[in-house]
Backbone bond lengths (Angstrom), bond angles and torsions (degrees), N, CA, C in turn:
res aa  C-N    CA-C-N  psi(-1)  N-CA   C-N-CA  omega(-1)  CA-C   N-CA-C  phi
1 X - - - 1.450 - - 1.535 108.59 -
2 X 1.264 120.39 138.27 1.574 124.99 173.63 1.566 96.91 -75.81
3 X 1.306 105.78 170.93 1.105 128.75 -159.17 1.817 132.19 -158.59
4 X 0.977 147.46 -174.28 1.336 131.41 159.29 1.667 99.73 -154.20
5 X 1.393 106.83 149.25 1.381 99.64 -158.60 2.089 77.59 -137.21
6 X 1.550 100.30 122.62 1.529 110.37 178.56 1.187 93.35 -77.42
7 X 1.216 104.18 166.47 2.507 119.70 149.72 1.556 73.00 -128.86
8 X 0.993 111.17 109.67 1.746 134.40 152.17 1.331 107.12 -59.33
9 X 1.427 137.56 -65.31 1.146 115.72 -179.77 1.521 132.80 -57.80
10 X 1.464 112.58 -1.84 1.290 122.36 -174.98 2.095 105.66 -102.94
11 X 0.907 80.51 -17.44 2.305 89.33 -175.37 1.516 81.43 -85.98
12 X 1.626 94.02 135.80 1.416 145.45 164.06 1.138 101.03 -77.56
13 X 1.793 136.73 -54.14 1.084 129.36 -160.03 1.564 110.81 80.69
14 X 2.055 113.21 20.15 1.539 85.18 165.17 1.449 108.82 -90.93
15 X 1.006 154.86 91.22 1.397 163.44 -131.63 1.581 105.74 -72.64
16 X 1.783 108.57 48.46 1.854 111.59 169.38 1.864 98.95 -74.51
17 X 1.373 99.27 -19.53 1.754 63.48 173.29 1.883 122.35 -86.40
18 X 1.486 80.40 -32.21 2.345 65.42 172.62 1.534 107.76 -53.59
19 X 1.343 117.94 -13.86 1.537 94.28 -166.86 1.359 105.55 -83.38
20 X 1.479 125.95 -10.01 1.345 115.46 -178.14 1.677 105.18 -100.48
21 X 1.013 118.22 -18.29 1.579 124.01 -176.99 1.259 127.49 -40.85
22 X 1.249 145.33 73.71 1.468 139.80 -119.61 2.002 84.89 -102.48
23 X 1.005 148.24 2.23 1.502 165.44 161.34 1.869 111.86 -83.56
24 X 2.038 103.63 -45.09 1.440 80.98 171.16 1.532 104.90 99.47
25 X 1.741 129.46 -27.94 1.051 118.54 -147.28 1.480 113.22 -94.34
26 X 1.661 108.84 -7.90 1.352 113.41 146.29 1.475 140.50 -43.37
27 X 1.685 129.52 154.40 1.318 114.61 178.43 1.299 95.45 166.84
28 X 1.461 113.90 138.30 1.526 134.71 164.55 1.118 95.33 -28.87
29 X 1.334 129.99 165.82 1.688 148.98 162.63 1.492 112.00 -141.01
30 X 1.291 139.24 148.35 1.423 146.34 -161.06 1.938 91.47 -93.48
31 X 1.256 114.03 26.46 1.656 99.90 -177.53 1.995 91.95 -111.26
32 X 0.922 96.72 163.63 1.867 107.93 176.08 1.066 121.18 -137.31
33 X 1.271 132.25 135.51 1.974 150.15 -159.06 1.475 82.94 -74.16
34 X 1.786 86.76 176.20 1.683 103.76 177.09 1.619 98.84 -73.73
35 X 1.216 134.89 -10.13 1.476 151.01 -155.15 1.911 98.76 -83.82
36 X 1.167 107.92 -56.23 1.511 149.21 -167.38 1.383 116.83 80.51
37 X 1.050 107.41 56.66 1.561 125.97 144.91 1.124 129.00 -76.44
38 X 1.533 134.94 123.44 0.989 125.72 150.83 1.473 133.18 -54.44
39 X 1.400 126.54 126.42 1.663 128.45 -162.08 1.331 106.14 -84.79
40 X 1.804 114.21 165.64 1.245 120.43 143.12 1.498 121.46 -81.61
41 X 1.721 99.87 140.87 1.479 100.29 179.67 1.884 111.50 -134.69
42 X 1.228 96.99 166.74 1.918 85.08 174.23 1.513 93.95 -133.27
43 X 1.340 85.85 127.62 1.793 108.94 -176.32 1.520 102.10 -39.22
44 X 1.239 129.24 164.99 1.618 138.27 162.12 1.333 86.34 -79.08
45 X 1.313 144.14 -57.82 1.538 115.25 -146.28 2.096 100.14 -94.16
46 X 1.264 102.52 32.17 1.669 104.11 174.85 1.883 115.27 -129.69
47 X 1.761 89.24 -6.55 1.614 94.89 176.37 1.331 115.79 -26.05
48 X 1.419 108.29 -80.76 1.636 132.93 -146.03 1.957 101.16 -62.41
49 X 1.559 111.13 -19.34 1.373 121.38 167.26 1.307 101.91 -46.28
50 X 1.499 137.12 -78.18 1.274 152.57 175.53 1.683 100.67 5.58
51 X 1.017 117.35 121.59 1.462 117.23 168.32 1.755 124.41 -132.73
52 X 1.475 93.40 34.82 1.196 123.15 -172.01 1.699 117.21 20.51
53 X 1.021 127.26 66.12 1.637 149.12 168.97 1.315 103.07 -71.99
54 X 1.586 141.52 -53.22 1.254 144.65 173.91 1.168 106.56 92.61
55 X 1.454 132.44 8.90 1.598 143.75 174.59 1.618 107.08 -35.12
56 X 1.797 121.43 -35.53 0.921 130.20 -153.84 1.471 105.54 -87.43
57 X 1.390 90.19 -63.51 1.418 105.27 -174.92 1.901 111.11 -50.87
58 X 1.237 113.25 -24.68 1.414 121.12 -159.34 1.910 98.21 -103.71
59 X 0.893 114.36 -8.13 1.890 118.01 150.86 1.520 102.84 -124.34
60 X 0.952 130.84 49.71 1.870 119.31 151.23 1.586 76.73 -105.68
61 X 1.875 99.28 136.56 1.272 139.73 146.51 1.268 121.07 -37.17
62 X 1.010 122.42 -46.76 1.903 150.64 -140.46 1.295 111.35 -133.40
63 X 1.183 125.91 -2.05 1.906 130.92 170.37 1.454 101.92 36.00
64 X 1.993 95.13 66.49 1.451 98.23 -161.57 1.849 90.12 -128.26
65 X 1.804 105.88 27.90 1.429 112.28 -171.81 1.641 95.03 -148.69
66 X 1.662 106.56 120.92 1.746 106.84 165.57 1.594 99.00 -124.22
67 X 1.582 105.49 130.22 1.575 114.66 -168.51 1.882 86.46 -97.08
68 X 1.420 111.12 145.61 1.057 128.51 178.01 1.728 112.90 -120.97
69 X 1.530 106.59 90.96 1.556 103.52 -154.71 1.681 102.23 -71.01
70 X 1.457 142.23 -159.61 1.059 146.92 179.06 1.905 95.25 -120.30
71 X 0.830 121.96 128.33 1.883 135.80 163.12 1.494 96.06 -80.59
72 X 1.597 116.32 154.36 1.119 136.80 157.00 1.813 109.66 -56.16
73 X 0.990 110.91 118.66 1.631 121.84 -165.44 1.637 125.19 102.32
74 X 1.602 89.87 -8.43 1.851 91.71 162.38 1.228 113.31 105.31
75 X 1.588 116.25 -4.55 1.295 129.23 -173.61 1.526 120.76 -90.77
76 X 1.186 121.63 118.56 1.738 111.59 -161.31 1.725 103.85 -95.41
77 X 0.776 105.17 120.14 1.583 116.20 174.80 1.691 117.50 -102.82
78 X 1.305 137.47 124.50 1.079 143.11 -153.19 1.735 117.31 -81.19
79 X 1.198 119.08 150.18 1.583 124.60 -155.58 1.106 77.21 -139.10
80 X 1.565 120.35 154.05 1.809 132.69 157.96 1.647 100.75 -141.14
């Protein structure tokens, strides 16, 4: 399964990656960095949406997004 893997302490929380997320499964979360930002998060029940495109990871400012695509055999190998 693809995936997206935050560094919370590195998200600003200006939320350019939901805007490219063509899935959606991005979204603010009520938690805050050592910074005090509020982070991006992807719900548990929106994981398996993820269809690892990397739209996100490839406009965060802050290389504060690593997309973990899925390989043929189920194995997710990592995209930035």
């Amino acid at each position: 399964m693809s995936r997206v893997e935050i560094r919370e302490n590195r998200c600003k929380g200006c939320l350019l990656c939901t805007t490219v997320c063509p899935e959606e499964v991005l979204c603010l979360s009520d938690r805050m960095n050592s910074s005090g930002y509020k982070v991006v998060h992807v719900p548990e029940s929106l994981q398996e949406k993820c269809k690892g495109c990397s739209f996100c990871a490839e406009i965060c400012p802050d290389w504060a997004l690593t997309v973990f695509r899925d390989k043929k055999g189920g194995q997710a190998h990592e995209k930035k």
